[in-house]
C-alpha positions in Angstrom: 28.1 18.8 -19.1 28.5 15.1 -17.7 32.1 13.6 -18.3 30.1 11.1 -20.7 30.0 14.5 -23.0 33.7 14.9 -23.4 35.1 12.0 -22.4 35.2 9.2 -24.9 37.2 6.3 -25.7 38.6 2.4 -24.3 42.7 3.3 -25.0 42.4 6.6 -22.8 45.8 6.8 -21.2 46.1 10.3 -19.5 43.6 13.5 -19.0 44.1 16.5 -17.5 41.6 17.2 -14.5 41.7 21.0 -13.6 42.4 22.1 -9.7 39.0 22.9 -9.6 37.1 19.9 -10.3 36.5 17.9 -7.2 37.4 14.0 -9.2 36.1 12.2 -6.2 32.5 13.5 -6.3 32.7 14.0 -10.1 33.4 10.3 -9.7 30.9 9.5 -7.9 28.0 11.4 -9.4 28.8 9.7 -12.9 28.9 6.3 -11.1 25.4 7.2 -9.8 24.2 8.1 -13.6 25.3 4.9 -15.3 24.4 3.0 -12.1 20.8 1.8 -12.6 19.0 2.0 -9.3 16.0 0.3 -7.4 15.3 -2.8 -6.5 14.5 -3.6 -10.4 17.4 -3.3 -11.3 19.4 -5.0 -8.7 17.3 -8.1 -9.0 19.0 -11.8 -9.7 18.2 -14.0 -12.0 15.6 -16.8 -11.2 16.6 -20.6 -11.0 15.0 -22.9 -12.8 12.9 -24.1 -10.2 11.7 -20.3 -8.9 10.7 -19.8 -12.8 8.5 -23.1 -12.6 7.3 -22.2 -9.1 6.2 -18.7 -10.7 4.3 -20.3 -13.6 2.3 -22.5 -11.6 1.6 -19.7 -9.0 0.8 -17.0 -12.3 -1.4 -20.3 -13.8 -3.4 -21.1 -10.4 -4.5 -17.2 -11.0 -5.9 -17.6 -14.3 -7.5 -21.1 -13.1 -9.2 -19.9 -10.2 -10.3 -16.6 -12.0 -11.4 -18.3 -14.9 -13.5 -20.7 -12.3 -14.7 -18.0 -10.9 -16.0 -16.5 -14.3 -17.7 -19.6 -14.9 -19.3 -19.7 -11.6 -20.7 -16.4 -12.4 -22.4 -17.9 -15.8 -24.1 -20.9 -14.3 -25.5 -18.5 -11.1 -26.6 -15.7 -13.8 -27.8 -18.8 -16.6 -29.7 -20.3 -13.4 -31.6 -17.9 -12.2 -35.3 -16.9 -13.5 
């Protein structure tokens, strides 16, 4: 049972933790859970110019690939 099972609510004003429960590492641990993790997660947001400077990089790929292709036509269509 996470705390996210039992407790609910924005307005929560008091609860009672038993002796037993350790609230530091209970703490912790549901940090960890609602935490996403990775480097995925943790990445910024692009400017403007990294977004146009990803474009033209993700666009050169497709050029050259569909030069490439093309290339690969007129060597096939060529030959006897």
């Amino acid at each position: 049972m996470t705390m996210t099972d039992w407790l609910q609510g924005k307005n929560i004003r008091y609860v009672q933790i038993p002796d037993e429960v350790n609230i530091i590492k209970t703490i912790e641990q549901q940090v960890k859970v609602l935490t996403p993790a990775g480097p995925a997660a943790r990445k910024r947001k692009l400017t403007a110019e990294e977004k146009k400077r990803n474009i033209k990089q993700e666009n050169k790929k497709k050029l050259d690939s569909a030069v490439e292709a093309m290339k690969a036509q007129l060597e096939a269509s060529s030959k006897p």
